[in-house]
Each structure stands twice: as C-alpha cells, then as structure tokens.
C-alpha positions in Angstrom: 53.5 87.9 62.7 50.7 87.3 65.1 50.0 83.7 63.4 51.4 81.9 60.3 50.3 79.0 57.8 52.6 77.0 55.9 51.2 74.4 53.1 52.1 70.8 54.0 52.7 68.2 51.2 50.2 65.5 51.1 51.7 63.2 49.6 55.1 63.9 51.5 56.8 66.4 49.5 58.1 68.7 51.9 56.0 72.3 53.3 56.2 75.4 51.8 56.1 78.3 54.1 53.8 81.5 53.8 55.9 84.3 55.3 54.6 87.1 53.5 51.3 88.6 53.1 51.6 88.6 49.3 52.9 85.5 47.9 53.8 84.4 44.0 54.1 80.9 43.9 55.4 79.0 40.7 59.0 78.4 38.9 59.2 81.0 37.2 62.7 83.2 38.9 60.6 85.9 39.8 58.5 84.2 42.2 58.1 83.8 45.9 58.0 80.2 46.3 60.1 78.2 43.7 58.5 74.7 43.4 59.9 72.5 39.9 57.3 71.5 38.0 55.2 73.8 38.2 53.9 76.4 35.9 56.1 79.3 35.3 53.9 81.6 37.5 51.0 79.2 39.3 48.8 81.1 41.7 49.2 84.5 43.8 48.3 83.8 47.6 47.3 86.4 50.0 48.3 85.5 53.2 45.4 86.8 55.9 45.1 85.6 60.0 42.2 83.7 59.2 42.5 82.2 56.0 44.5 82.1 52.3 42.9 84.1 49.5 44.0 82.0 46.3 44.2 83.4 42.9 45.1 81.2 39.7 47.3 82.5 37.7 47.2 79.1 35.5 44.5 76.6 34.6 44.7 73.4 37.1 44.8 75.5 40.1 42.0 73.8 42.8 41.0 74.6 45.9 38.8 71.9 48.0 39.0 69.6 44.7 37.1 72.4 42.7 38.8 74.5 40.2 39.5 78.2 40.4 39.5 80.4 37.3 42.0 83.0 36.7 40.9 86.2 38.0 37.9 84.7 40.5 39.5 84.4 43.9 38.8 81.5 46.1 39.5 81.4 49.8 41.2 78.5 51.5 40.5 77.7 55.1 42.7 75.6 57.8 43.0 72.2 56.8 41.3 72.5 53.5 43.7 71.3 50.0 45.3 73.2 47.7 46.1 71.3 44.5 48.1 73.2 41.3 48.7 72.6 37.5 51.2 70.0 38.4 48.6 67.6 40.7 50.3 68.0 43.8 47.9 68.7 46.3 48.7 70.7 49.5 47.3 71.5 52.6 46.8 74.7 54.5 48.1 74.4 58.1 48.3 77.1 60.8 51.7 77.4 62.8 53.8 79.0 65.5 51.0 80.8 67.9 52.8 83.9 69.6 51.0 86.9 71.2 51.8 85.6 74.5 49.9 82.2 74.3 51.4 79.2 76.8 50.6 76.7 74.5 54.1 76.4 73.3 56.1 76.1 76.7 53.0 73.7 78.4 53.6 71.1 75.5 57.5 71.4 75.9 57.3 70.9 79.9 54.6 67.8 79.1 56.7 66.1 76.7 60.1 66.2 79.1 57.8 65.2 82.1 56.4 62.3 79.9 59.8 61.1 79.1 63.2 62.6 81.0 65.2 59.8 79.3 67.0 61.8 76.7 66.7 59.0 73.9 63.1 58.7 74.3 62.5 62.8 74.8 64.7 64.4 72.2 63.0 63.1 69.0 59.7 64.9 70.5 61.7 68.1 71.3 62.8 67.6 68.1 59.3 67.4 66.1 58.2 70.4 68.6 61.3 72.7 67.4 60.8 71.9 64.2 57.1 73.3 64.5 57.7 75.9 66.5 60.1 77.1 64.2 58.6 76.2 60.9 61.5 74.0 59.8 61.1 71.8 56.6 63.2 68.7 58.1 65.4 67.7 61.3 67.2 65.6 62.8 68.5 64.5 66.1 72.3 63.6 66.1 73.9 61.1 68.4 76.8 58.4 68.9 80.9 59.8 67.9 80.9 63.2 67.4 77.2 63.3 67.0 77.4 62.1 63.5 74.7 59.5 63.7 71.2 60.3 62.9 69.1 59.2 66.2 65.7 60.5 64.9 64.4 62.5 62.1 61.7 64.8 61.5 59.2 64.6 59.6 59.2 61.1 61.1 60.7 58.0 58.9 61.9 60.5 56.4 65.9 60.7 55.9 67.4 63.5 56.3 70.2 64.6 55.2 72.3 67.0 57.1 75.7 68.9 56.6 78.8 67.6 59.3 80.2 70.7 58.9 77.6 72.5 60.9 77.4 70.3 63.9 81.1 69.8 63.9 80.9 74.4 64.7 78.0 74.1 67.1 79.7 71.6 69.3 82.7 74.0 69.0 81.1 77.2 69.4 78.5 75.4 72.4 75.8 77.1 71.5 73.0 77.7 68.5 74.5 78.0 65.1 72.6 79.5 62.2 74.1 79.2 58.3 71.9 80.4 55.5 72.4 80.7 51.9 72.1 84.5 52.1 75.3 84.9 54.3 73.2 85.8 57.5 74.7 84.5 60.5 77.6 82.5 61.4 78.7 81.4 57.9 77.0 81.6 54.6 76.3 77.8 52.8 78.6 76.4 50.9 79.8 73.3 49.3 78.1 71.0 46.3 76.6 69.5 48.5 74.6 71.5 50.4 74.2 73.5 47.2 72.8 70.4 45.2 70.5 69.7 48.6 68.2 72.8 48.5 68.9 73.9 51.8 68.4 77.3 52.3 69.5 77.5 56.0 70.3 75.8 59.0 69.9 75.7 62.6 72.5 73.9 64.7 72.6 73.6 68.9 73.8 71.0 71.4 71.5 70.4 74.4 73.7 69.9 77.4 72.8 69.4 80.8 74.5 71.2 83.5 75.9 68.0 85.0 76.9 66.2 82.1 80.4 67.0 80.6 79.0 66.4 76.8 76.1 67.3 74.8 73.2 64.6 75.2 72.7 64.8 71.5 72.2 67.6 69.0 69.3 69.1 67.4 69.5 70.1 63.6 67.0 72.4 61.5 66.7 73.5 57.9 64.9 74.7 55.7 64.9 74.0 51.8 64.7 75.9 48.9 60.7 76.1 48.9 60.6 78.4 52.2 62.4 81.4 53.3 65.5 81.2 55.0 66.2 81.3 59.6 67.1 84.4 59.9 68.9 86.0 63.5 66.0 86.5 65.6 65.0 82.3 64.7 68.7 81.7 65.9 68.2 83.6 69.3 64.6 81.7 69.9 66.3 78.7 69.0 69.2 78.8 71.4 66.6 80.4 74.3 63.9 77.1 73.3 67.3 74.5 73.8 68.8 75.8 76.6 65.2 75.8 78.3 63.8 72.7 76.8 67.6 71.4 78.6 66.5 72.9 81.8 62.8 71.2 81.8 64.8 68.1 80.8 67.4 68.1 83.5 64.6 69.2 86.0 62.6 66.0 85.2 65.1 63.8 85.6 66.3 64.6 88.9 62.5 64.6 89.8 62.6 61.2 88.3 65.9 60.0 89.8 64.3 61.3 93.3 61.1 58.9 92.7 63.5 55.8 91.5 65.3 56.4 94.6 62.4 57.1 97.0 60.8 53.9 95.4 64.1 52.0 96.0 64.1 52.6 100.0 60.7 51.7 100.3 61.4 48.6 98.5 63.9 48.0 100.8 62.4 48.5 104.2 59.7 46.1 103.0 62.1 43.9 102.0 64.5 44.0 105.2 67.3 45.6 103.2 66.5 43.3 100.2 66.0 44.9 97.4 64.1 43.2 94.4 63.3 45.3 90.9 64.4 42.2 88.9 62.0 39.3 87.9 65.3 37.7 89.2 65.4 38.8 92.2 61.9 39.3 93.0 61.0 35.5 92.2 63.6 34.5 94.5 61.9 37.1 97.3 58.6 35.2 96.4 60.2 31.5 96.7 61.8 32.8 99.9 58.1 33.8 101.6 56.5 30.6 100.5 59.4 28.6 102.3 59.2 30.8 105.1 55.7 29.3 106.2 57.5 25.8 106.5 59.6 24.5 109.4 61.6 22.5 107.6 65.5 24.0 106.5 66.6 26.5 103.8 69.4 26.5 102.1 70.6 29.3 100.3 72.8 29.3 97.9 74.8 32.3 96.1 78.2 33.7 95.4 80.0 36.1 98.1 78.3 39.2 98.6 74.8 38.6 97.2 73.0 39.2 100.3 72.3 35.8 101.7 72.4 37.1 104.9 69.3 39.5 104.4 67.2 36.8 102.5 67.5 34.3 105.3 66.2 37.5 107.5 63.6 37.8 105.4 62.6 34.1 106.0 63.1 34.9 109.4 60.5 37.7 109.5 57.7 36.0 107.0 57.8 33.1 109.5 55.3 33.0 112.3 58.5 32.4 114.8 58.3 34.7 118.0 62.0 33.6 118.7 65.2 35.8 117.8 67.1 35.1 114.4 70.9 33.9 115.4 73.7 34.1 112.8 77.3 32.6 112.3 80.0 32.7 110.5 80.5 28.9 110.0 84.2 30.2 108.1 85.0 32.9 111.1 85.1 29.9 114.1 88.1 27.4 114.4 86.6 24.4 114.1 88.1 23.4 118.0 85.9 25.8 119.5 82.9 25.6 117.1 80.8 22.8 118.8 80.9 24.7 121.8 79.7 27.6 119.9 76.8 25.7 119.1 75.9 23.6 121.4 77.0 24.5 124.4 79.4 23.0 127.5 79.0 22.1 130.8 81.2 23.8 133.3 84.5 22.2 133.7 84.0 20.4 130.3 87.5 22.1 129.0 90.2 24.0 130.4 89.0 27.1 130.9 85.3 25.8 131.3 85.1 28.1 134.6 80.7 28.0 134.1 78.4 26.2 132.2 77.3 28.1 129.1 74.6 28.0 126.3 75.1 27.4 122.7 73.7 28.9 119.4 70.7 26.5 119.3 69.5 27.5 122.7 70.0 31.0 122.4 68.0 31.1 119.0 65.3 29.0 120.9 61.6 29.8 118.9 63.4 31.4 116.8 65.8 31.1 113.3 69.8 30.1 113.3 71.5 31.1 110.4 74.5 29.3 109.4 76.4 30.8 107.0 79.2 28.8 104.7 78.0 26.3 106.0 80.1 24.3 103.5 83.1 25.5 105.9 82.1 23.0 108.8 83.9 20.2 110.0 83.1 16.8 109.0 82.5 15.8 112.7 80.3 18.9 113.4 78.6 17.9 110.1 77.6 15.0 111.7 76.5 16.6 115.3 74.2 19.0 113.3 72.9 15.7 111.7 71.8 14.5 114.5 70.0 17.6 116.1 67.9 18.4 113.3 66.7 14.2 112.5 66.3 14.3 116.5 65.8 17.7 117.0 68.0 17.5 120.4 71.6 19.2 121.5 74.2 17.3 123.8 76.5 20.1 125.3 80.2 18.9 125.1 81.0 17.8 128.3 77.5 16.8 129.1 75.6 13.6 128.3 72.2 15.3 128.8 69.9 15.5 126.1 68.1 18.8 125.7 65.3 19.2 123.2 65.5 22.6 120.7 62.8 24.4 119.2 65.1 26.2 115.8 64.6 26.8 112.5 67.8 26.3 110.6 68.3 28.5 107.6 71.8 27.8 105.7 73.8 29.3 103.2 76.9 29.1 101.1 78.7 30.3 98.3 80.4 26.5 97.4 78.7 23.7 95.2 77.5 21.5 98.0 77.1 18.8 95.7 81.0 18.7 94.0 82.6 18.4 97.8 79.9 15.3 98.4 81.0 14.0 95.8 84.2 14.9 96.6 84.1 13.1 100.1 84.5 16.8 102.0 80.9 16.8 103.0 78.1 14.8 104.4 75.6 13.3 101.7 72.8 13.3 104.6 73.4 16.4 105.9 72.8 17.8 102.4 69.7 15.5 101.9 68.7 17.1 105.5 69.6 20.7 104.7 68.0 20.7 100.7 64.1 20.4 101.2 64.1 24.4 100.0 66.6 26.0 98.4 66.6 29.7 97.1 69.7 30.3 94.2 70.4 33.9 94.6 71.5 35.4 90.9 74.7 37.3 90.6 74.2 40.8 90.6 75.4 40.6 86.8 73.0 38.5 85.9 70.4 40.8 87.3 70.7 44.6 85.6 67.9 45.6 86.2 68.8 46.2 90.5 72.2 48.2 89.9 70.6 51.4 89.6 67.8 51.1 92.1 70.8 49.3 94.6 73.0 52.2 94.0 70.8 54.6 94.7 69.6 53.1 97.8 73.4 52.8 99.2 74.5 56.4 97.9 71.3 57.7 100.4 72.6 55.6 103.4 76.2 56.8 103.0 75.2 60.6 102.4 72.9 60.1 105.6 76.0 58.5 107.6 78.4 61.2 106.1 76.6 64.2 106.2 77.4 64.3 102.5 74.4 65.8 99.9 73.8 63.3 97.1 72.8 65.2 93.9 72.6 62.0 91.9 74.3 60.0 89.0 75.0 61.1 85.9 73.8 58.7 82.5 77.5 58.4 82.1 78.1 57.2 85.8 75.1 55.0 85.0 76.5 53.1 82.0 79.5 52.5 83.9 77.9 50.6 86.5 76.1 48.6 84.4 79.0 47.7 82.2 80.8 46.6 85.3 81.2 43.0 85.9 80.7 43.2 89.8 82.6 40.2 90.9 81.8 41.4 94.4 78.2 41.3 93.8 76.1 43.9 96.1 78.9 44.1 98.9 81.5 45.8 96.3 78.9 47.6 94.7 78.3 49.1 98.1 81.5 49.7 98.9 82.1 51.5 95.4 79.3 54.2 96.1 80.3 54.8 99.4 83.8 56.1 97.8 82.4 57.8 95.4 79.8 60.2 97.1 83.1 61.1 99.4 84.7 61.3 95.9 82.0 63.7 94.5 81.9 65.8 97.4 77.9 66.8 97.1 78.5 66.9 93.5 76.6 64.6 90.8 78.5 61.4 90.5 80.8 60.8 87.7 82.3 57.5 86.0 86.6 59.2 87.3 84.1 58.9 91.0 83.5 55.4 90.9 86.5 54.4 90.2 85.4 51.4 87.7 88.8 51.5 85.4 89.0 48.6 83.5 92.2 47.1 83.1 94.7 47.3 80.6 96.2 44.2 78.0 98.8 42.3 80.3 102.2 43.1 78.1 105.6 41.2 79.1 107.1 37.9 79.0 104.3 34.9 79.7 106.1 33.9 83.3 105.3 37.9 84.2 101.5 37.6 82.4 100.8 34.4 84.7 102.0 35.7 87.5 100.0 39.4 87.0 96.7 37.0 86.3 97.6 35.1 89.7 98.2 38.5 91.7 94.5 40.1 90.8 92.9 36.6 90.9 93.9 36.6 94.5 93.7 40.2 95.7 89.9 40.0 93.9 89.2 36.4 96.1 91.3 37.9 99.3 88.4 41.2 98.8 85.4 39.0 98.3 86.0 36.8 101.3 86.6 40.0 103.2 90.6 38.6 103.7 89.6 35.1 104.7 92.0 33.2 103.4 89.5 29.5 103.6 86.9 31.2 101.5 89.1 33.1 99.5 90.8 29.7 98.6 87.3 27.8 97.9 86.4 30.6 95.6 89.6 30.3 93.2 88.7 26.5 93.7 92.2 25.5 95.5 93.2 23.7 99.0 94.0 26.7 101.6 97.9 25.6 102.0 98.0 26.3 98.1 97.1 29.6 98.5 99.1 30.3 101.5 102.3 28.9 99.4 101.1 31.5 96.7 100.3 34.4 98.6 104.1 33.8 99.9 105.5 33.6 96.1 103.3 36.7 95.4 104.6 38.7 98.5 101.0 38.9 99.5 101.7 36.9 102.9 101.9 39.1 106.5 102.3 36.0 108.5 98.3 36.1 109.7 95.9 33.5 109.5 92.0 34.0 109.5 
C-alpha cells in the first residue's frame, strides 16, 4: 500500500484503520470494522489513494455535516468528518508515506537531534512509531523491570498494557509481536487482554550499545476496531528501534563531545576554574569585582574546592604585572616560616651562610597566596599584622625596614571566627584579612559542575595517558551525582583519573569509578565506634593529602589527639608532616 488513511476519533475514541480497499463498517459480525453502537451494518467505504468513497448503508451516516442517502455515494477528502448513526464523528487522516519518501527517517533523526536525553526523546519516538506504524495506543515503559508507564500515546490518555509482553521482549532482546490470530511469537491470551480489545501487540527494548540495560521500552497495539500487526510490522518495527537507538546514541555522544568541548573552554577562561553553577559562577563574578581592589581576599572553602585556582583568577583579573607566589601556610614548620616570608640577613641563624629574600619580596608587584592560613603561628600572625597596616617587611636578623608592593590573597578551609573566639587566632589579623571574602560551595552543594568537571578531567588524563575517552554512561552519570564527594573537586579528580585507566578506551561505567557505597556497620558497639573512627580518619588523612594538622582541624580535634588515635587505630608509621 502506496499510502493509507485511518479515521481518527474526534472526540477521543480511539482510530479505526482503513487497510482494505473495500471496507464494511458497523457491528454487525460480518463486518470489517466492528465499532459497538453502531448500526448493525453502517456504511461501506472504498478505500482510494486520494480520497474515501462513503456509501450509507443506514440513515445518520454524514459526511462534512451533510447527510448521505443510501445508495448516493459521497466522497470524503483528507481532513474532512465522517459522522455515523450513532453521532460519533470521525475524521479522515492520511498515514504511513512509503514509496521511498525520506520524510519518515528526517523526522526521526530531527527529533533525537532535538533531544538525545532518553527521557525527553522516547515519548516523541514513541508518538512517531505509533504513526508510522498505525498503532491505536502506546506507551513508553520505565523504572523496575520496565513496569512503569513513562509516557503514553495518544498523549494524556492511559494506557493500559499487558506485563507479560514486556517481561518476553526484555528476555528475547529484541521486537516481540502477539496478536489475537496466533501470528507471531505467541497468540493473546488471558481475561484481560481479552476483556481489553487488543488485537495485537508490538513489544521492543531500545538499548544502546554502551549501556548494559534497555533505556526504556516501547509498546504498541492495536484494538479491536483495526486490523491486527502482522510479521512484516514486527520486522519494520525492530529495524525502526534498533535505528531510532542508533540516531539516539549518535546524538548523544555528539552532545557529550559539545558539553565537554564547552567545558575546556570554560576552563581555560577560567584558569582551570570551572563555573556551570549559579553557585559557582557568582563566586567567579564576586572574585573579578574584588580583583580590581588592592585590599586582601580571603577565601574560604573546604579541602579540595579549588581555592588555589580562584585566588589565580584574582591574580589574573588584577592589573598586577608582578608574579603570583603561593604557600602552604600547613607544609612549613613554623621555626623556619618567618624566614620563608620575610627573609634573613646573612649570619642571622646557623646556617645563614648568605642573605636571602622572602615570599613578600619575591612576589614584589605581584599576588602572595597564603593558603591555611588559619595554620600560622600566633607570633607570625602578628608579623603579617604589621606588614600589611605598614605595608613594610623586617628580615629576621635585620633591623632594616624594607617597603613591599603585594597583594595578599588568603585562604582556608577552618572557621576563622571559632579559633578567635577561641584565643588560636588574631582578631586584627582577621579584621585585616576580611574586607573581601569569596565562600567557595562544596562540590555537593553545586550539581550542576560534576558532569561538566568530570568531563574536563577525564580529557586531561586521556591526553596525559594516551588513553581514548569514549565517554560516560547515564548510569556512570547518576553515580557521580549521587556521590557525596567529601573530597570536593580534588577526589573527584582523582576518581576519573582511575577510572579511564579502569575503562581502558571503553565508555565509563559506575564498577569504573569505583563509588561503592558502604555497607551497615554490624558487630558489637566498641567495634562500630571504632570502624566510624578508622574511615573518619583515613577520609580526613586523604583530604589533607596525609597532613596530619589539617587532617586533625578537619575532624575538629588537637593534633596530639589524633596522633594518640592513629596509634590505637594502627594507622601511625612513626612520620610527622
């Protein structure tokens, strides 16, 4: 059939499809198209390319709103009504366009390109199957074992659809066709699907090559008022999902490529920062308007934010020519720190053999970035006191004043406030050091950067490994935006480094990243406490990158604490940081 027509309900009663070039339609048992309510034997319709040649059979019959008599033929074109004894007005649509036309395949590839996300594209693919194939209703299954109704077709109607028949098509992987005639896989049966007027069904997962399970299923039937799928609907059906699968997956990786093309870019301009979050990219903004200033910044964030690259970013938005100068306030012993940043004098110690410069004269025009700065000693608190109210550096061993020309950008994962208060840090200083201050979110608080983050790491590591990376799959997806990420951006990074090596140029799946999470504690309580104090510490003792001051101020105890509890834990190897 080079072209079809089906009549469509008007007032939502379903379609009835004209398959045959002479049709009987009423509900009578010898006619074509069964419809209750109607008169016994309603109207004879010859089916022509062009148009419907309608002949009553019955007073009532109308076509256009005006009546046809028994025995005087009216024609009925595209889109005009058709309304019977009963008052049920129809109308007369053309379907399925074969003969070689494109039509079909451009509208498939147009609606995946629209929308690769499989939620938003399968209840189109669904609506077009269900035309293209002249289905009366569908549905598109999701959640456990695909027995949730995701979409339906015709839209807002529910649909009800037989378990039984999804439950084979999962397990055969492939198109399954059941019909009432015993063509196909298995003929209906069941009072239900008896009492349902289905007539036949069409069943098929759409899997993507890199996805271990179906992305959903699409369902077909047909009722009693059309003529059943037969083999040949089954074939075109299983050809339309494995191709419409193939658009999909095509789109998607083109889509993934442009979110990840999009991501580096974002980073370059960002020096490494990435911001897709309103989160993250008012904290870029507050960071450039600062930037424009002279006076200091404190940053503030937990471990492994990237406090580093937004006070580089201030760095670069300033109009300073000089070099940005970082530290580790944490990762120098606080004996040898004011030498570190101010300077000595030759002979000024023993082993003062020649005079040397500090941090504040090697960053002259320029930024120093101090980071934890919450770590420094209470008399270097002080000494930095001074230089930035007189904006002046004494060298130890010199009583010289020499004038600096720094920025100082700070940073610190503590509450600055709690240890003033606490008597472990200078009120002053923090008066000095909080005239702008940029609160950088946890990555958890900020979702919407996982993906784009991820994505930007996985390049970098396949670039540095030699490694191909084919992408994430949804499911890899989920699982990183489930995860709590107490590690922020550094363990994120660290996660998708292992799990390209993992994947091995393959797409990257959840058993890759390595994100289990972690089973009820069972035993007595002494062996539950002590199992909670082991991963508390090994997760502080990995944040602070095995500094043991840090990793103490982040589980909010004195250092010798958790040196006596490392030793209790059998964590200790005698080193300190």
């Amino acid at each position: 059939m080079n072209a079809g027509w089906i009549l469509e309900g008007l007032d939502g009663a379903g379609s009835l499809t004209l398959d045959r070039k002479l049709l009987l339609v009423g509900s009578g048992p010898g006619c074509d198209l069964r419809v209750q309510g109607m008169a016994g034997s309603e109207a004879q319709l010859l089916v022509l390319p062009d148009k419907v040649v309608v002949e009553a059979q019955s007073k009532g019959v109308q076509v256009g709103g005006k009546p046809v008599k028994p025995g005087f033929p009216a024609e009925l074109g595209e889109g005009e009504s058709l309304t019977f004894s009963d008052g049920k007005a129809w109308s007369l649509r053309r379907i399925r366009a074969k003969g070689g036309s494109l039509e079909p395949v451009l509208l498939s590839v147009e609606l995946l390109l629209e929308a690769p996300d499989p939620a938003t594209a399968l209840p189109r693919l669904l609506e077009f199957a269900a035309a293209h194939l002249v289905a009366d209703e569908g549905v598109v299954l999701s959640g456990e074992e695909f027995q949730t109704a995701a979409s339906s077709w015709p839209e807002g109607r529910e649909v009800g659809f037989s378990r039984s028949a999804v439950r084979a098509a999962v397990e055969r992987r492939g198109a399954v066709l059941w019909a009432e005639s015993g063509e196909g896989d298995a003929p209906l049966s069941g009072p239900s699907l008896l009492e349902s007027r289905i007539r036949s069904i069409l069943c098929a997962p759409l899997r993507l090559s890199d996805e271990p399970e179906p992305v959903g299923i699409l369902y077909l039937h047909r009722t009693g008022s059309g003529s059943a799928f037969q083999e040949d609907d089954r074939r075109a059906f299983q050809r339309l999902v494995e191709t419409l699968a193939r658009v999909l997956a095509a789109a998607r990786r083109h889509k993934d490529d442009v979110s990840s093309l999009e991501a580096m870019r974002a980073s370059e301009k960002g020096d490494g920062l990435l911001a897709f979050s309103p989160a993250m990219q008012s904290v870029v903004a507050q960071a450039r308007k600062f930037s424009a200033a002279t006076v200091p910044v404190l940053i503030l964030g937990e471990t492994g934010t990237g406090k580093e690259k937004l006070a580089h970013l201030v760095h670069r938005s300033s109009r300073r020519t000089g070099p940005f100068v970082a530290v580790n306030c944490a990762a120098i012993p606080a004996n040898l720190m004011e030498s570190e940043l101010f300077g000595h004098e030759k002979g000024a110690f023993t082993g003062a053999a020649t005079e040397r410069d500090g941090l504040f004269e090697a960053a002259r025009g320029g930024t120093l970035f101090l980071d934890e700065i919450g770590e420094l000693a209470p008399h270097l608190q002080a000494a930095l006191l001074r230089t930035l109210q007189e904006k002046t550096i004494r060298r130890v061993g010199s009583s010289t004043e020499r004038p600096v020309d720094v920025r100082i950008v700070a940073a610190t994962h503590r509450d600055l406030e709690g240890m003033v208060q606490g008597g472990s840090f200078r009120q002053d200083l923090l008066f000095r050091l909080n005239v702008a201050t940029v609160r950088i979110p946890p990555l958890r608080e900020r979702h919407e950067d996982i993906l784009p983050l991820a994505r930007v790491f996985a390049h970098k590591a396949a670039a540095e490994f030699g490694i191909g990376f084919v992408g994430l799959s949804r499911a890899a997806e989920k699982s990183l935006l489930r995860h709590g990420w107490p590690g922020n951006v550094r363990e994120l990074e660290n996660c998708l480094q292992r799990s390209l090596l993992e994947a091995q140029g393959t797409r990257i799946q959840p058993e890759h990243l390595g994100l289990k999470e972690g089973a009820p504690p069972l035993g007595t309580l002494a062996e539950i406490r002590e199992n909670a104090e082991r991963r508390a510490v090994e997760s502080a003792l990995a944040r602070a990158e095995g500094n043991l001051t840090q990793a103490a101020a982040i589980l909010g105890i004195d250092r010798k604490v958790l040196r006596d509890l490392l030793k209790r834990l059998g964590l200790y190897d005698g080193n300190e940081d």
